[in-house]
DRENPA-3360 file (N, C-alpha, C; in nm, 2 decimals, always signed):
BEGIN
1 = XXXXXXXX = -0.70/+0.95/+1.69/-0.60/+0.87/+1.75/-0.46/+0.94/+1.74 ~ -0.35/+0.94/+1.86/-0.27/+1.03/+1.85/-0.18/+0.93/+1.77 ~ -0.07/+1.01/+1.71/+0.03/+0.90/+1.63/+0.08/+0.79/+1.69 ~ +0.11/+0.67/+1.64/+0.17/+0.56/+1.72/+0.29/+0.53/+1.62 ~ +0.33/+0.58/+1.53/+0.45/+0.54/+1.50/+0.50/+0.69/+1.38 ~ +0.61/+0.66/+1.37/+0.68/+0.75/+1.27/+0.66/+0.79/+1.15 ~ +0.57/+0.66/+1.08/+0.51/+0.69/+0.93/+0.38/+0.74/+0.96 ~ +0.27/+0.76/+1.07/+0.16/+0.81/+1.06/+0.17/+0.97/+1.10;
9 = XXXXXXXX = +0.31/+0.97/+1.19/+0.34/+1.12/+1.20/+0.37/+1.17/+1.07 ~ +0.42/+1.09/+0.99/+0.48/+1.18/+0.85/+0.36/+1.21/+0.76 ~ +0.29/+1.12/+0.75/+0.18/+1.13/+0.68/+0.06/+1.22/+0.74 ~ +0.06/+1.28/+0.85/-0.03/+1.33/+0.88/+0.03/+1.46/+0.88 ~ +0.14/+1.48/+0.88/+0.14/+1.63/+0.84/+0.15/+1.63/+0.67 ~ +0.20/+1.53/+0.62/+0.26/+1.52/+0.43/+0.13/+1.56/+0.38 ~ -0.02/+1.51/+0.43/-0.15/+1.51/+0.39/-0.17/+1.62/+0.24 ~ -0.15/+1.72/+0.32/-0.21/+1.84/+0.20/-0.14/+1.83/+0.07;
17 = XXXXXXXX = +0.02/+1.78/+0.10/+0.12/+1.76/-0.03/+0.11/+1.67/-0.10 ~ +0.08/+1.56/-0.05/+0.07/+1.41/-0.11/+0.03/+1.44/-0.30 ~ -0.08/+1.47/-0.33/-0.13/+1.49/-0.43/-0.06/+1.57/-0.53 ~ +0.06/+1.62/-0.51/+0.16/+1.72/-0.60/+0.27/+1.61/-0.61 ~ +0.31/+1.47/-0.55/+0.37/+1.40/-0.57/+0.42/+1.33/-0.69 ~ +0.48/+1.32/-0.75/+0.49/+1.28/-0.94/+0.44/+1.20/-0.96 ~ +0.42/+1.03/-0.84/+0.40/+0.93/-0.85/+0.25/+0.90/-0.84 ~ +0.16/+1.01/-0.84/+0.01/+0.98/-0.86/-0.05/+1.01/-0.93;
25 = XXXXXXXX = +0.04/+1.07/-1.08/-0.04/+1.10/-1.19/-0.10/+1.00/-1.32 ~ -0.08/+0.86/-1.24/-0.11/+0.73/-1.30/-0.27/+0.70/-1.26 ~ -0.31/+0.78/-1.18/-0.43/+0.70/-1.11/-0.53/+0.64/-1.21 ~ -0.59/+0.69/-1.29/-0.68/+0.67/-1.39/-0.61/+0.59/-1.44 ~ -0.54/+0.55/-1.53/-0.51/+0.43/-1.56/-0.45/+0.31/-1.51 ~ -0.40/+0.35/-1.36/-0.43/+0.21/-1.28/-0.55/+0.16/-1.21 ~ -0.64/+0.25/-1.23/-0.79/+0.20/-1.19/-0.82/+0.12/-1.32 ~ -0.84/+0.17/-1.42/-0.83/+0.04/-1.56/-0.79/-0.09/-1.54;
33 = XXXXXXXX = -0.66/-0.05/-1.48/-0.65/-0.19/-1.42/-0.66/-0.27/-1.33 ~ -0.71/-0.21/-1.24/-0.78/-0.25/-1.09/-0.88/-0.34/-1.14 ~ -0.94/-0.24/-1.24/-1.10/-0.29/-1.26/-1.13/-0.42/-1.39 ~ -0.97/-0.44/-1.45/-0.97/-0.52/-1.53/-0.88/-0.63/-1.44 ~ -0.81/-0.64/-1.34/-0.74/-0.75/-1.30/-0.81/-0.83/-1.19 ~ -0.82/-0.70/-1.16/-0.92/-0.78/-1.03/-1.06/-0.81/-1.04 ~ -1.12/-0.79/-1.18/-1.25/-0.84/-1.25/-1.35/-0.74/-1.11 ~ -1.33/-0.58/-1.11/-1.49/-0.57/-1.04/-1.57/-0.57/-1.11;
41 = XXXXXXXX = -1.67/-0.54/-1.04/-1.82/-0.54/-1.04/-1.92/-0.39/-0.94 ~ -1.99/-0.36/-1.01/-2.05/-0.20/-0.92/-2.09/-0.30/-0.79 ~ -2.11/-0.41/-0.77/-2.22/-0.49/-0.64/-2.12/-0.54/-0.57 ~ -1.99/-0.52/-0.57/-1.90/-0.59/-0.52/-1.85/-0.47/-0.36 ~ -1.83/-0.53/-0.28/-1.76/-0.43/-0.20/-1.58/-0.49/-0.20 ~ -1.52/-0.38/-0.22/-1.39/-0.34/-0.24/-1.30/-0.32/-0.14 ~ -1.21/-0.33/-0.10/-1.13/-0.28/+0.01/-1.00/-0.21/-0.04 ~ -1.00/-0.08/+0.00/-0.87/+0.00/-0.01/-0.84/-0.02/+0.09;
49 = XXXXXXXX = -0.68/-0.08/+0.11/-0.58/-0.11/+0.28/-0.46/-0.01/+0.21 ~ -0.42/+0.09/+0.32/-0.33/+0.19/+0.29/-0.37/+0.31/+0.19 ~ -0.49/+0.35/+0.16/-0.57/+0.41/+0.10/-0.51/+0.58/+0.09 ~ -0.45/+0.62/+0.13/-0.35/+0.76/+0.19/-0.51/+0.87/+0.17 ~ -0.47/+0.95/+0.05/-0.56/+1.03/+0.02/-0.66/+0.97/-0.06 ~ -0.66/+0.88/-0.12/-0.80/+0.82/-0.21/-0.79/+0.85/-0.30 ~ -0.69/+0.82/-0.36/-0.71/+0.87/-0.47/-0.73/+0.75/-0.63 ~ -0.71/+0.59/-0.56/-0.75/+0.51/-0.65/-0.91/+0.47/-0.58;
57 = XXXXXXXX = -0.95/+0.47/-0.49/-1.13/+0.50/-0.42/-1.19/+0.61/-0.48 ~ -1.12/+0.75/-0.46/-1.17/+0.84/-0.56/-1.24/+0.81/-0.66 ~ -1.15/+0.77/-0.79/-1.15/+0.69/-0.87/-1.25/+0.64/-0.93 ~ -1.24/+0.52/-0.84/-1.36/+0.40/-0.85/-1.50/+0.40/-0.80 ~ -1.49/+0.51/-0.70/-1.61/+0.57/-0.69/-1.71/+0.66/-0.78 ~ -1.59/+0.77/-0.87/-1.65/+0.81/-0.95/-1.77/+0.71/-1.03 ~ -1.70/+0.60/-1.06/-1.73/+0.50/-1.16/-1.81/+0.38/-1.11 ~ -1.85/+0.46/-0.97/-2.06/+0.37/-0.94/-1.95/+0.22/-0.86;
65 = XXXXXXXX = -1.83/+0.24/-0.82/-1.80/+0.13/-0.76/-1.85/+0.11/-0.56 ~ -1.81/+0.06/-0.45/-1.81/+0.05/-0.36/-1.69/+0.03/-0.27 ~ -1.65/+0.12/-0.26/-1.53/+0.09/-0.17/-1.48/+0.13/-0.02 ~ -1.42/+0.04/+0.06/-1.37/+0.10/+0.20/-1.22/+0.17/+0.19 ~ -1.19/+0.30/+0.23/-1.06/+0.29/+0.24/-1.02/+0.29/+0.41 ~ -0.91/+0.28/+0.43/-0.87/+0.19/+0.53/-0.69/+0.28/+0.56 ~ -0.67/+0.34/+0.65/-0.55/+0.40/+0.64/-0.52/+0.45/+0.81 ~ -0.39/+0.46/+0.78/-0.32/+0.46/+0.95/-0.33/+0.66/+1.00;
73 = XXXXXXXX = -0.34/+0.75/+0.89/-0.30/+0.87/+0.86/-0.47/+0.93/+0.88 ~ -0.46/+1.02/+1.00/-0.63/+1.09/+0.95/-0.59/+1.19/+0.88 ~ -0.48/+1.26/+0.87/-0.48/+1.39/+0.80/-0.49/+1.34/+0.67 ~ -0.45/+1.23/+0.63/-0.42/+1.17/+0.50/-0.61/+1.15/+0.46 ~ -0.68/+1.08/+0.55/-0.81/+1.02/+0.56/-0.89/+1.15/+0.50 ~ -0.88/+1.29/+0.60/-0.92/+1.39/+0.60/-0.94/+1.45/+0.45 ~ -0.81/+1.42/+0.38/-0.83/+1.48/+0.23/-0.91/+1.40/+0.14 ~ -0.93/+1.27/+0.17/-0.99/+1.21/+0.08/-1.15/+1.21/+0.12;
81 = XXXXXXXX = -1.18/+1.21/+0.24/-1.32/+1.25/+0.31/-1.40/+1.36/+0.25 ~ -1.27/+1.49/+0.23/-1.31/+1.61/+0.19/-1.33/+1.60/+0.06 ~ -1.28/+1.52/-0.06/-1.29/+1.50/-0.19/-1.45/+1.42/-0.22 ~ -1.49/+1.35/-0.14/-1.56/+1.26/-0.14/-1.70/+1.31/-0.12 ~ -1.66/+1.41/+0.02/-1.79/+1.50/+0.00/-1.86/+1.59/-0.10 ~ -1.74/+1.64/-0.16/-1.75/+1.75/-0.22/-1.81/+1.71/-0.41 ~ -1.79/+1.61/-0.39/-1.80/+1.52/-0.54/-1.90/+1.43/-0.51 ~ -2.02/+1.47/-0.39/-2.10/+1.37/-0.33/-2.07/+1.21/-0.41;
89 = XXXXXXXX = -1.95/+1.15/-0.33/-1.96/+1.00/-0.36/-2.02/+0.91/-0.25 ~ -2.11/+0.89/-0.23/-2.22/+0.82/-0.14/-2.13/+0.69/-0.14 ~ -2.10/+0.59/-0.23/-2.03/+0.46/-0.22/-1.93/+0.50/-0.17 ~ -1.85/+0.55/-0.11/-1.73/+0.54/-0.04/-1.73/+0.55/+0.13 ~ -1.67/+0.51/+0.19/-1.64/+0.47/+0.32/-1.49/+0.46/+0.34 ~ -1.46/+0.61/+0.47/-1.32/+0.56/+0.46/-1.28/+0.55/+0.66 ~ -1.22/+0.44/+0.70/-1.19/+0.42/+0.85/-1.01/+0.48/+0.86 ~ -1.00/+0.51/+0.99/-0.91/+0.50/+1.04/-0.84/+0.38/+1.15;
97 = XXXXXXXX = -0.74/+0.35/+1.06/-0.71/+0.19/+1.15/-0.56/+0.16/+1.06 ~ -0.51/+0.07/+1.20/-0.35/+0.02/+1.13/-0.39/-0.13/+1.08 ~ -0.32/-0.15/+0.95/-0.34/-0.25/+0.88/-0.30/-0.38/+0.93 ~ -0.17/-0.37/+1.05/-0.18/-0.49/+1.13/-0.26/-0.54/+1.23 ~ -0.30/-0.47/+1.26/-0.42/-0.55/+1.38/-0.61/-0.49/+1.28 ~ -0.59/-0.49/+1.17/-0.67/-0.45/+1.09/-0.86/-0.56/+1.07 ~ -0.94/-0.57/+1.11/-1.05/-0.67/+1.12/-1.18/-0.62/+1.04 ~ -1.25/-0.71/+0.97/-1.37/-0.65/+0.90/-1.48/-0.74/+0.98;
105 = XXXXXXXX = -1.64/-0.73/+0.98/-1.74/-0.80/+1.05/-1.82/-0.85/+0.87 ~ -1.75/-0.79/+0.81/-1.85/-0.83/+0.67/-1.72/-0.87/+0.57 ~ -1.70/-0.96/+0.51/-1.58/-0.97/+0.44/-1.60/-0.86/+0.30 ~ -1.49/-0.84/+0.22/-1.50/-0.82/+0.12/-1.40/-0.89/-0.02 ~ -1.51/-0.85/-0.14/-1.55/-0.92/-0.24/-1.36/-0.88/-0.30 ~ -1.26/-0.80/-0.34/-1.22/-0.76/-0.37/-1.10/-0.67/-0.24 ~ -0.96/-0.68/-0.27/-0.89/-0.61/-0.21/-0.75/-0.58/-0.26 ~ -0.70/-0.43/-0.24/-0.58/-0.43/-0.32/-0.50/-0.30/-0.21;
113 = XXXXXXXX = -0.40/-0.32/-0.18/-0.32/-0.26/-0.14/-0.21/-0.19/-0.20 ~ -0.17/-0.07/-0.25/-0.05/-0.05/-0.35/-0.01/+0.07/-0.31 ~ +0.10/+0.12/-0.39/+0.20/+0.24/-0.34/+0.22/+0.21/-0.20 ~ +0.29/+0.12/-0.15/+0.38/+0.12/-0.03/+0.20/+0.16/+0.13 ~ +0.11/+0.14/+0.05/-0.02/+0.13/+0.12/-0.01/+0.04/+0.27 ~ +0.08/+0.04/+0.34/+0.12/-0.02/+0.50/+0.23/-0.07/+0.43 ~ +0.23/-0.22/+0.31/+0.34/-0.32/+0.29/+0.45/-0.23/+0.31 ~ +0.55/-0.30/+0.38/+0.69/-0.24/+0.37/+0.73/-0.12/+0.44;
121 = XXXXXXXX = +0.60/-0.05/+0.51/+0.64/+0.05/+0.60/+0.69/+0.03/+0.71 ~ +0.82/+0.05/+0.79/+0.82/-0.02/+0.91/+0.85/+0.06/+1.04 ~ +0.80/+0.09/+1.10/+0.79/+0.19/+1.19/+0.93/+0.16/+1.29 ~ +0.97/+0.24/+1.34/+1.10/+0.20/+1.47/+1.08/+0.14/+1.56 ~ +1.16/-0.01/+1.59/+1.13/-0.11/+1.68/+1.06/-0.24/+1.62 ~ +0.99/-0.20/+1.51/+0.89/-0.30/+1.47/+0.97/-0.39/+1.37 ~ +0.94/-0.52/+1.35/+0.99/-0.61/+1.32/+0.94/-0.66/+1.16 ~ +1.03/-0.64/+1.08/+1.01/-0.58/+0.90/+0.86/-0.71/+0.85;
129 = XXXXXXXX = +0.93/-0.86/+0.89/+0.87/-0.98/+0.82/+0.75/-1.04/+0.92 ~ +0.73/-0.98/+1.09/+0.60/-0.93/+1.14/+0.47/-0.86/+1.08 ~ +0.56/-0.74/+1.05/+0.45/-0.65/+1.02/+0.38/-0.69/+0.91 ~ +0.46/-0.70/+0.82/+0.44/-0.72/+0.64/+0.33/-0.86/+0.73 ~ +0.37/-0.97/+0.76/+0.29/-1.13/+0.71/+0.15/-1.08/+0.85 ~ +0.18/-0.96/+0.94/+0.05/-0.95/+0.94/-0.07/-0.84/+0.89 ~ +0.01/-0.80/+0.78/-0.08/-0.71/+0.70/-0.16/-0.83/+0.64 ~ -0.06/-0.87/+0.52/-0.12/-0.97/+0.45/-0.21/-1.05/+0.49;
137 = XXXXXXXX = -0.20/-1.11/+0.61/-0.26/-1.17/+0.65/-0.44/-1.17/+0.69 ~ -0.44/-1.02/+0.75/-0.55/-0.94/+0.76/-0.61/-0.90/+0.60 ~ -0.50/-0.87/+0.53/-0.61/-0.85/+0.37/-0.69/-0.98/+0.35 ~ -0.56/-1.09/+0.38/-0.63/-1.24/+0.34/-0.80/-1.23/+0.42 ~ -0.75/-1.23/+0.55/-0.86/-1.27/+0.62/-1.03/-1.15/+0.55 ~ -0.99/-1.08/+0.54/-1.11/-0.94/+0.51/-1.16/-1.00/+0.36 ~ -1.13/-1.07/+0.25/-1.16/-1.14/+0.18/-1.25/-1.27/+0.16 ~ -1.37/-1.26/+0.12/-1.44/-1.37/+0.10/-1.36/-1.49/-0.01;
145 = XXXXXXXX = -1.38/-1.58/+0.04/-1.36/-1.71/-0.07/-1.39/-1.69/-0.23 ~ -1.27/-1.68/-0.27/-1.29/-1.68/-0.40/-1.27/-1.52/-0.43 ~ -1.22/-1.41/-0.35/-1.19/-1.30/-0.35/-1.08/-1.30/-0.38 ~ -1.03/-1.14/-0.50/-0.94/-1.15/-0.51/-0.82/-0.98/-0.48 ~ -0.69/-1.03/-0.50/-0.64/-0.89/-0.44/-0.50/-0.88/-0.55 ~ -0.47/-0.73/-0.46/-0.34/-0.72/-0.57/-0.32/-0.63/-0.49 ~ -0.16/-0.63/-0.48/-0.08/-0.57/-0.44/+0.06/-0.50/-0.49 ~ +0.11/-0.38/-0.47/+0.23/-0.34/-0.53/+0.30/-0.30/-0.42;
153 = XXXXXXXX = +0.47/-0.37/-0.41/+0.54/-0.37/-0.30/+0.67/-0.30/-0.35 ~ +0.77/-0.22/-0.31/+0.93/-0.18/-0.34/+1.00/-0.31/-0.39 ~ +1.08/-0.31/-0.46/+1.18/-0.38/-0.55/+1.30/-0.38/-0.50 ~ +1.30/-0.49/-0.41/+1.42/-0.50/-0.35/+1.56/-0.51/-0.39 ~ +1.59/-0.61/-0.56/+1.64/-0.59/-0.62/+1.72/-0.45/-0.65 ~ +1.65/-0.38/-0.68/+1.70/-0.22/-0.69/+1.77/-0.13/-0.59 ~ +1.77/-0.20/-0.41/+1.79/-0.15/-0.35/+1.92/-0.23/-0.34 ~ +1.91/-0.36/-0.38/+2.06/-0.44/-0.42/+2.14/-0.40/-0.40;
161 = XXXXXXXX = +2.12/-0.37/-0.59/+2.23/-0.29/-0.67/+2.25/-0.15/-0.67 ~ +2.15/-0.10/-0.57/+2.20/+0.03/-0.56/+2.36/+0.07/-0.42 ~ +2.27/+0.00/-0.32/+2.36/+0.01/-0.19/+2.53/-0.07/-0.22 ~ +2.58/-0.04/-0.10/+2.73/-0.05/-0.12/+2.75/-0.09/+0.05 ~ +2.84/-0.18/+0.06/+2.91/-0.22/+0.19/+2.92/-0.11/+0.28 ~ +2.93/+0.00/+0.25/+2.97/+0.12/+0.35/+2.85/+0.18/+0.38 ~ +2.70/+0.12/+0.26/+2.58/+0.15/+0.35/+2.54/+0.09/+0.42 ~ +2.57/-0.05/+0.43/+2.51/-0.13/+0.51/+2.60/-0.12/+0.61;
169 = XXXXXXXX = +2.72/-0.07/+0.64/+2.78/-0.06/+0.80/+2.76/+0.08/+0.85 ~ +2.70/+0.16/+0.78/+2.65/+0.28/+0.86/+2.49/+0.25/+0.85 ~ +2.45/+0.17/+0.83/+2.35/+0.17/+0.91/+2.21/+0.24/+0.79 ~ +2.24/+0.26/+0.64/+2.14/+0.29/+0.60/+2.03/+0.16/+0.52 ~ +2.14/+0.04/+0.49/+2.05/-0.06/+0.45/+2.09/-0.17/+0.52 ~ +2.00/-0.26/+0.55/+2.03/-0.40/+0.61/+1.96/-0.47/+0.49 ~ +2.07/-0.61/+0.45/+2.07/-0.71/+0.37/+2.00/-0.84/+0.44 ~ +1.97/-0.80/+0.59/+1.96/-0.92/+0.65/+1.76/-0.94/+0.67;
177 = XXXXXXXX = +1.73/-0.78/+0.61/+1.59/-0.76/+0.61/+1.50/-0.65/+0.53 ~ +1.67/-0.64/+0.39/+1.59/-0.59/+0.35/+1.55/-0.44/+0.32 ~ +1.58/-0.39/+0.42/+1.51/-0.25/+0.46/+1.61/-0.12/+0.49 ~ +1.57/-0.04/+0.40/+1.67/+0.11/+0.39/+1.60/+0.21/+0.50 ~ +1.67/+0.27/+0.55/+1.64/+0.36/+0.68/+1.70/+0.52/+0.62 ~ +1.56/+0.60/+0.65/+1.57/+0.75/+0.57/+1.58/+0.83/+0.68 ~ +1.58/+0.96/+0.65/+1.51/+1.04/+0.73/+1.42/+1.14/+0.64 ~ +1.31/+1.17/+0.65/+1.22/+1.22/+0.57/+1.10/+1.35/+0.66;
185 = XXXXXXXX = +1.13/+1.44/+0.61/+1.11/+1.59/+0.60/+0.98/+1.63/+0.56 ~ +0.86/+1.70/+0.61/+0.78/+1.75/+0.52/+0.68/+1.88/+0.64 ~ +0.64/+1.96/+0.55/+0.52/+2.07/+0.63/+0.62/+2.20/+0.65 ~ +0.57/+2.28/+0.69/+0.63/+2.42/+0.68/+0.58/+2.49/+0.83 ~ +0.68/+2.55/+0.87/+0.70/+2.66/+1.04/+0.63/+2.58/+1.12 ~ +0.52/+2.57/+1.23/+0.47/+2.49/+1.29/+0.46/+2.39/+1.26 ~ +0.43/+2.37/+1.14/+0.37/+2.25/+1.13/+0.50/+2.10/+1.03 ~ +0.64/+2.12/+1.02/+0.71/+2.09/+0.99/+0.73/+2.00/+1.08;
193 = XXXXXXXX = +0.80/+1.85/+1.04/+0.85/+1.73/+1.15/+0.92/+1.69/+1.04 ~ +1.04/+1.64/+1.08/+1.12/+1.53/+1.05/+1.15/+1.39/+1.13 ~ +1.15/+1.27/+1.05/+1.10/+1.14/+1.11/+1.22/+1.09/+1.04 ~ +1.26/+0.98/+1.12/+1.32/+0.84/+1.09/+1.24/+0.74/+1.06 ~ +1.29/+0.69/+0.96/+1.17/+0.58/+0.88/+1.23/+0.45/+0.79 ~ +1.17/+0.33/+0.81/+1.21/+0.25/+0.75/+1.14/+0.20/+0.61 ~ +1.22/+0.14/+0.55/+1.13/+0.07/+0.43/+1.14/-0.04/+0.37 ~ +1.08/-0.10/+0.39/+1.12/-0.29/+0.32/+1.11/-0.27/+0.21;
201 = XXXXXXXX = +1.18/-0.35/+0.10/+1.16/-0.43/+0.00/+1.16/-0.59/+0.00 ~ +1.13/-0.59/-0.12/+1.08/-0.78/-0.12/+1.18/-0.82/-0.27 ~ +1.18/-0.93/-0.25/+1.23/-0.99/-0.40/+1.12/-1.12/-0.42 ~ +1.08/-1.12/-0.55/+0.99/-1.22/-0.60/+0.96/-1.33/-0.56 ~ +1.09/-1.43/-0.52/+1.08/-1.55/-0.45/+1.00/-1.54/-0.33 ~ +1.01/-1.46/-0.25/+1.03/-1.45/-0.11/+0.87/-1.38/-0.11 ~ +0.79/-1.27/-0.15/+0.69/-1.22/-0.19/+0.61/-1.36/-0.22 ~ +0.63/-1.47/-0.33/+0.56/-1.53/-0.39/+0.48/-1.62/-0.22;
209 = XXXXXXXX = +0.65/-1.69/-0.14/+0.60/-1.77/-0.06/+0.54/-1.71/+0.04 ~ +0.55/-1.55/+0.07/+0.46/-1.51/+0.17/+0.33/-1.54/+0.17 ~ +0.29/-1.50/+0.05/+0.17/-1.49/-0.05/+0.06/-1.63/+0.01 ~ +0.18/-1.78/-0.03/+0.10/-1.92/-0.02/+0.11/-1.92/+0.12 ~ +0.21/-1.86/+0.19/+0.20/-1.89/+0.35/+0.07/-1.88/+0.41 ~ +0.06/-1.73/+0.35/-0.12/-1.68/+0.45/-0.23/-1.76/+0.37 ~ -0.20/-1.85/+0.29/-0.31/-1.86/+0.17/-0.33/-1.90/+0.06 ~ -0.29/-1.79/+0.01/-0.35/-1.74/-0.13/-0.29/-1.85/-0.27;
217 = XXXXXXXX = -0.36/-1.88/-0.39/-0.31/-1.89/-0.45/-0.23/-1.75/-0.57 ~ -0.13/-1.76/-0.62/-0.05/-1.68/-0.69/-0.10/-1.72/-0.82 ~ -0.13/-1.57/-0.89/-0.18/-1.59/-1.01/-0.04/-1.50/-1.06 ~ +0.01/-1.43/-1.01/+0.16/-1.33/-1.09/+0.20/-1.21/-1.01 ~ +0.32/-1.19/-0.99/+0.40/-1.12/-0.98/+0.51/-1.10/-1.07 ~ +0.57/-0.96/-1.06/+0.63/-0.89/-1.18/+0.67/-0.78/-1.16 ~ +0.67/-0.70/-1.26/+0.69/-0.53/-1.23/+0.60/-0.45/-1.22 ~ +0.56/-0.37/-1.13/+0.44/-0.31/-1.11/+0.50/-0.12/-1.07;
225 = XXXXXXXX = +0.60/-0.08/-1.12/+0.56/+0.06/-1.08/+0.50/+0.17/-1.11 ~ +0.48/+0.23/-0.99/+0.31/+0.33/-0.97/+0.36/+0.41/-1.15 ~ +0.24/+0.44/-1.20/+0.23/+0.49/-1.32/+0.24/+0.36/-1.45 ~ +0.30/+0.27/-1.41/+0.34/+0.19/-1.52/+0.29/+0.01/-1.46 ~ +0.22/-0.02/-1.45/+0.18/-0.11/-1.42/+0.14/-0.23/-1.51 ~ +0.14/-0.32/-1.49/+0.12/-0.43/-1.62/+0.14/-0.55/-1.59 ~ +0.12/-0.67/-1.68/+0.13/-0.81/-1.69/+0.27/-0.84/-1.72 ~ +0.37/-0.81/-1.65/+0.49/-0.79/-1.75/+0.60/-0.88/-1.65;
233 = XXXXXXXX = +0.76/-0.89/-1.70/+0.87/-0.92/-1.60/+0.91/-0.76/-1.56 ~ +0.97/-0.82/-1.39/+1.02/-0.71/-1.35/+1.17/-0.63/-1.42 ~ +1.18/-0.48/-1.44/+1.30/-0.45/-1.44/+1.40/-0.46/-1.33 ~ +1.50/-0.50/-1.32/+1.56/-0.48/-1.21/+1.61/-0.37/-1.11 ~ +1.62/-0.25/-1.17/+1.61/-0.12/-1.10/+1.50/-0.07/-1.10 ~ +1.34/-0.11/-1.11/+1.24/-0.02/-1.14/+1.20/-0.03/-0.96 ~ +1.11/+0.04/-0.93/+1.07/+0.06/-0.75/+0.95/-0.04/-0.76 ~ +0.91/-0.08/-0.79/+0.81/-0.16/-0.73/+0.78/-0.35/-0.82;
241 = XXXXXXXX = +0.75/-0.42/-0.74/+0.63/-0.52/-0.78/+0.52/-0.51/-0.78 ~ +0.44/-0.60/-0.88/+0.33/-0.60/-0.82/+0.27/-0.74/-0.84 ~ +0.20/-0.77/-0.73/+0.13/-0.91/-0.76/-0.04/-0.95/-0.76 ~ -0.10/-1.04/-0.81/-0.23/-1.06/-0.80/-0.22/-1.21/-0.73 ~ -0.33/-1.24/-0.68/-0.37/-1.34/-0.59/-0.48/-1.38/-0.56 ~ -0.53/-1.48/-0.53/-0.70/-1.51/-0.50/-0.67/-1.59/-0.36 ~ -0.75/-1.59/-0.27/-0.80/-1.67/-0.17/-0.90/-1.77/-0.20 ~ -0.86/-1.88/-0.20/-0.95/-2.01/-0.27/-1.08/-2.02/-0.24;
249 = X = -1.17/-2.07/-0.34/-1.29/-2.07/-0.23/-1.35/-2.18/-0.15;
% end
């Protein structure tokens, strides 16, 4: 599929880098807690939504699990494909597909979305509290009754107290949605692009009622950033939330 928006062009060239990134040297012990929050099971089928390189599917496949990953990026797909062969993990399955118009024919038992995994990415033109309630909405739906998910989203808070009046009139943050606007760089001589890109954050209130909008009941939200994850309250400058949730049965 050729790119359809600015974050799959970035990601499809970022592919080979992704993995040298600081922010993924948590993986193994956020799968601990994947596997302890979201209570799996080896018979369970799993859904990775925003899955980049696989590297929490990786993971959990090592460890006799079953998982789909699910991501907008083939280059990104590609690496985790290639890990997957190479490490013959038979239980993994990974599609290419955007997480808003996203559909399963077999529900699954378990779903988790994290590191900025579609939530909060917002491509140019697209509409921040569209995209997001129809991600969500699609995890909800891809879930069997009594399934459960978890998700880690940016900390809006932090983007608060970071910005200043003269970012929000040039145009790098809007207060009215939330969302900081980069430009972001990656790949080398041919294969180099720079992209304009946006990024939502959420604040807890507003995350919780998405949450019961599509559904779900709220079991917690908190602070959840990549590497440091937990049952905990949020810091106020830290980058991320994270929440758990079940779809009733």
């Amino acid at each position: 599929m050729e790119p359809n928006n600015t974050w799959q062009t970035f990601f499809d060239r970022h592919a080979s880098q992704y993995m040298d990134e600081p922010f993924v040297k948590g993986t193994v012990m956020e799968v601990d807690f994947l596997v302890q929050h979201l209570q799996l099971a080896p018979d369970q089928r799993i859904l990775d939504m925003g899955c980049g390189t696989g590297r929490h599917a990786l993971e959990l496949g090592r460890r006799g699990y079953q998982v789909t990953g699910v991501d907008l990026s083939e280059g990104m797909l590609a690496e985790a494909r290639r890990v997957a062969q190479a490490e013959g993990l038979s239980s993994l399955t990974f599609e290419q597909a955007d997480a808003t118009r996203y559909t399963t024919p077999l529900p699954f038992d378990r779903a988790y979305c994290v590191c900025e995994g579609s939530l909060g990415l917002i491509s140019t033109g697209n509409d921040p509290q569209v995209h997001d309630m129809a991600v969500l909405r699609n995890l909800y739906n891809a879930l069997k009754p009594g399934g459960r998910l978890l998700i880690t989203v940016l900390n809006a808070m932090r983007h608060i107290r970071h910005y200043q009046q003269a970012d929000v009139d040039a145009g790098i943050f809007d207060p009215a949605t939330l969302t900081e606007r980069n430009t972001m760089a990656t790949g080398q001589g041919e294969n180099a692009v720079e992209v304009q890109v946006r990024e939502r954050g959420f604040v807890i209130p507003e995350l919780r009622l998405m949450l019961q909008v599509i559904g779900c009941e709220v079991e917690h939200i908190g602070g959840g950033t990549a590497g440091a994850w937990g049952i905990r309250p949020v810091d106020l400058d830290e980058y991320e939330l994270l929440a758990i949730a079940q779809r009733p049965l």
